[in-house]
N, C-alpha and C positions, 0 to 999 in steps of 0.2 A: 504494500500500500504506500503510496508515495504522496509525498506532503511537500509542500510550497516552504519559503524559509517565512514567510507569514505562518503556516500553520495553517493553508487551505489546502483542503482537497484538492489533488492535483488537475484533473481535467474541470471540474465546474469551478474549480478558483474560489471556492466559498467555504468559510467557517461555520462548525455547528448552530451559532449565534442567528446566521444568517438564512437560515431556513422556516419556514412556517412547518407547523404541523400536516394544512391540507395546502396540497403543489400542485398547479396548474400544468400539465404541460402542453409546447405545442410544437410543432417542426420548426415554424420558419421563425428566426432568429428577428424581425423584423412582427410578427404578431405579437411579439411579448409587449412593446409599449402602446399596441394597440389594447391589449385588457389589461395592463396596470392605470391606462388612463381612465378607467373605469372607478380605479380605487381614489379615497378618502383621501389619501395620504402615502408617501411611499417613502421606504426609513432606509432602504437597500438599493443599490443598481452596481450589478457586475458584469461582467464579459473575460470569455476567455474564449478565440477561434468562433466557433457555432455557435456557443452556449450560452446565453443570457439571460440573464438572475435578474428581477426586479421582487421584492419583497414588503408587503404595505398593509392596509387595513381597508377591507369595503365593510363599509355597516357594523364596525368596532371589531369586525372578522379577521385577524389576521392570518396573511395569505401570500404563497409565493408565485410567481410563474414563472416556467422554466422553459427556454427551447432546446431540443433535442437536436436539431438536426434531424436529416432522413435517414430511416434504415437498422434495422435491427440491431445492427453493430455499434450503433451512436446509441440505441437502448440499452444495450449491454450495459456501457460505462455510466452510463446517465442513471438508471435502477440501481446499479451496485455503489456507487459513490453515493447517490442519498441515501442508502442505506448506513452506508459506513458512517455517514455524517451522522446520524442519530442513536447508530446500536453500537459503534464501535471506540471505547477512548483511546482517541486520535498520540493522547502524550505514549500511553502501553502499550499501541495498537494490540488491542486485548478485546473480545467480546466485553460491551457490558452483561453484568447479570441479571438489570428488569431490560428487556426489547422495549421497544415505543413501535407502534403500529402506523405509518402516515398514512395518509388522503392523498389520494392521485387521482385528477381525472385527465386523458388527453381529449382535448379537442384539437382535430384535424379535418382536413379536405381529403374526400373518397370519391370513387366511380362507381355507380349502382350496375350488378349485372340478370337484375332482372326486367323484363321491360315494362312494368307498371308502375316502377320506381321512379315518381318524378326529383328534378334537379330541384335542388336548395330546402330539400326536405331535411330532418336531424333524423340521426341513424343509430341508434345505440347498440353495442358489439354486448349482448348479451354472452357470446363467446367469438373467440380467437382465434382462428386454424391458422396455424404456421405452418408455412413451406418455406420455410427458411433456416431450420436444423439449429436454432440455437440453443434452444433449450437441451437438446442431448448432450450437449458440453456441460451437463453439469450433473450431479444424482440424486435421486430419490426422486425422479419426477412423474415417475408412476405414483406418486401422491398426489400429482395435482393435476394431472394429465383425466380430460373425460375421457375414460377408456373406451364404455360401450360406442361414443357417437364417435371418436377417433378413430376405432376398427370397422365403424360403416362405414367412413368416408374412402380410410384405404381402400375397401375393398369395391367403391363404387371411383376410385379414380384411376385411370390408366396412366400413370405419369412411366418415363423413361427412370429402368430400375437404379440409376446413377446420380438419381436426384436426390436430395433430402428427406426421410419420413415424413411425413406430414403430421402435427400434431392438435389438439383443442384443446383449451383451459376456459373456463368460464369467467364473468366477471366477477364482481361482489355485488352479491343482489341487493343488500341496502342501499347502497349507493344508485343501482341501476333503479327503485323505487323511489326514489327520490323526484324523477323526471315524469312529465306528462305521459301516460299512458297511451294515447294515439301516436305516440313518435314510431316510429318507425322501428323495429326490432328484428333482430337476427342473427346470423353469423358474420362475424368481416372476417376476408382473409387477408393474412397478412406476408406481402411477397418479398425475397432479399434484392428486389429491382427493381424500375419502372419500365423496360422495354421486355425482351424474354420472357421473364418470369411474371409480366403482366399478358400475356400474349401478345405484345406489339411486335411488329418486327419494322425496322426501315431497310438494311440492308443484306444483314444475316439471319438464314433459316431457324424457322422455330424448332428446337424437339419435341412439341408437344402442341402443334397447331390447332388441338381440339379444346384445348384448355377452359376459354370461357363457357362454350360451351357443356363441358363435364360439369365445371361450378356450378352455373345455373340450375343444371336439371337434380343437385343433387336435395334432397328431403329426407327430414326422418321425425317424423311425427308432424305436427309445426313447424318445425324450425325449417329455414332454408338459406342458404347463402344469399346476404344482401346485396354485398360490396365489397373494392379491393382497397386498399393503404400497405404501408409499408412500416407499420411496428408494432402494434398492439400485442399481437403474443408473444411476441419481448415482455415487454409490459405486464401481461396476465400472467406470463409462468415465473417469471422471475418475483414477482408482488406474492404470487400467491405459496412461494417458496421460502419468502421470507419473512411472511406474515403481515406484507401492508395491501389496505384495501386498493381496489384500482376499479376506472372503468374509462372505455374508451367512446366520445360522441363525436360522429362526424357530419359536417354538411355534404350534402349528393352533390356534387359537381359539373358531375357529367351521368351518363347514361351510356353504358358501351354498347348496349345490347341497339338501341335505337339512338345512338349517335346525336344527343339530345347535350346540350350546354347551358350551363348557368348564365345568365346573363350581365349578374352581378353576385357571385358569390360572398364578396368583402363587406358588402348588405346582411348578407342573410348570419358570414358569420359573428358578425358585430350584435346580432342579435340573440346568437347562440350564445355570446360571452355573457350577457346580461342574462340572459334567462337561466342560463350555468351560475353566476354569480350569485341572484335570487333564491336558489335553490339552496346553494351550500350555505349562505347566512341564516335562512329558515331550518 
């Protein structure tokens, strides 16, 4: 674990001090002072590369948001350093012996791949399919792994056998209870890309040109894949491994299936931060 000669975390560049108990995250390093200008007051702003810390008060709330960057990989460090910020002392680097459990919610930008899914709708990832193998880098995650709905999916996706398992974690249902119940719910999946491993291609072949296709059709009871982004089951398996709550809400952006566009997403998610906002105060 590597420490700053401040005494911060080395990739988010922040001190225990400097954290809220419930942390906002979002990708783009530029939306962070779009929902801190939301807040009361703001007692923190950091940066380090991608990562930007803004730390404050909505409604006596204190509250951080954080940007990740895109991609699994920038979840990795992002989950395990706030962790270490609050379960681990940083002087002994030693577990502590009480855990603290934080609030995580990301909001991000998605693509819907069902075609009744309209754009600028909110979408919440009541669970997480990774195709992105990060969580088998770590153990015991056959504890948090949905087993039953994770071996239908393998056994309903034809992926090229060189690719990553596929895995599901669900959210934290408090949290997901939290939010209007007509929003939108279901599976997001979560790719380690945005061209291939979304099925785009511009100039190299896909190995698995049926891809959106497999997603969409796939069901098991209820549930059905909504939409794709690129970190949530980072987020979900690593959270739920380490005992902090998470959940992921996205704006529709697009529409794959029927080639459909937001017209003004930056609308819809300014509206998503306040109603995110409202929620977690109440």
């Amino acid at each position: 674990m590597i420490l700053t000669p401040e005494g911060c975390i080395y990739h988010l560049n922040i001190r225990p001090e400097h954290l809220a108990d419930t942390i906002i995250l979002v990708g783009d390093p530029d939306r962070v002072p779009v929902v801190s200008a939301f807040f009361d007051e703001i007692e923190f702003r950091g940066q380090n590369r991608e990562i930007v810390t803004h730390t404050g008060y909505y409604k006596q709330r204190r509250l951080t948001v954080m940007s990740t960057g895109m991609g699994p990989d920038n979840i990795d460090i992002v989950i395990n350093e706030l962790d270490a910020l609050v379960n681990i002392d940083l002087e002994r680097k030693l577990p502590k012996e009480r855990l603290k459990s934080l609030k995580i919610i990301r909001l991000g930008t998605s693509g819907a791949v069902q075609p009744d899914i309209e754009v600028d709708r909110f979408a919440i990832a009541e669970y997480a399919l990774g195709l992105d193998g990060l969580l088998h880098f770590y153990g015991d995650v056959d504890k948090v792994i949905a087993q039953p709905l994770t071996t239908d999916f393998i056994r309903h996706f034809r992926a090229p056998e060189d690719t990553p398992t596929p895995y599901i974690v669900s959210c934290f249902p408090e949290l997901s209870h939290l939010f209007d119940p007509d929003w939108l719910r279901g599976i997001t999946v979560t790719a380690p890309g945005f061209y291939g491993p979304q099925g785009r291609s511009l100039r190299l072949p896909l190995s698995n040109p049926d891809l959106i296709d497999q997603l969409s059709a796939f069901k098991a009871g209820d549930l059905r894949i909504i939409n794709f982004e690129m970190e949530s089951s980072g987020i979900y398996g690593l959270c739920k491994l380490m005992g902090h709550q998470c959940l992921t809400i996205c704006v529709i952006v697009a529409n794959r299936i029927n080639s459909a566009y937001s017209k003004d997403y930056h609308a819809s998610m300014k509206k998503l931060i306040r109603e995110v906002l409202d929620k977690i105060v109440q």
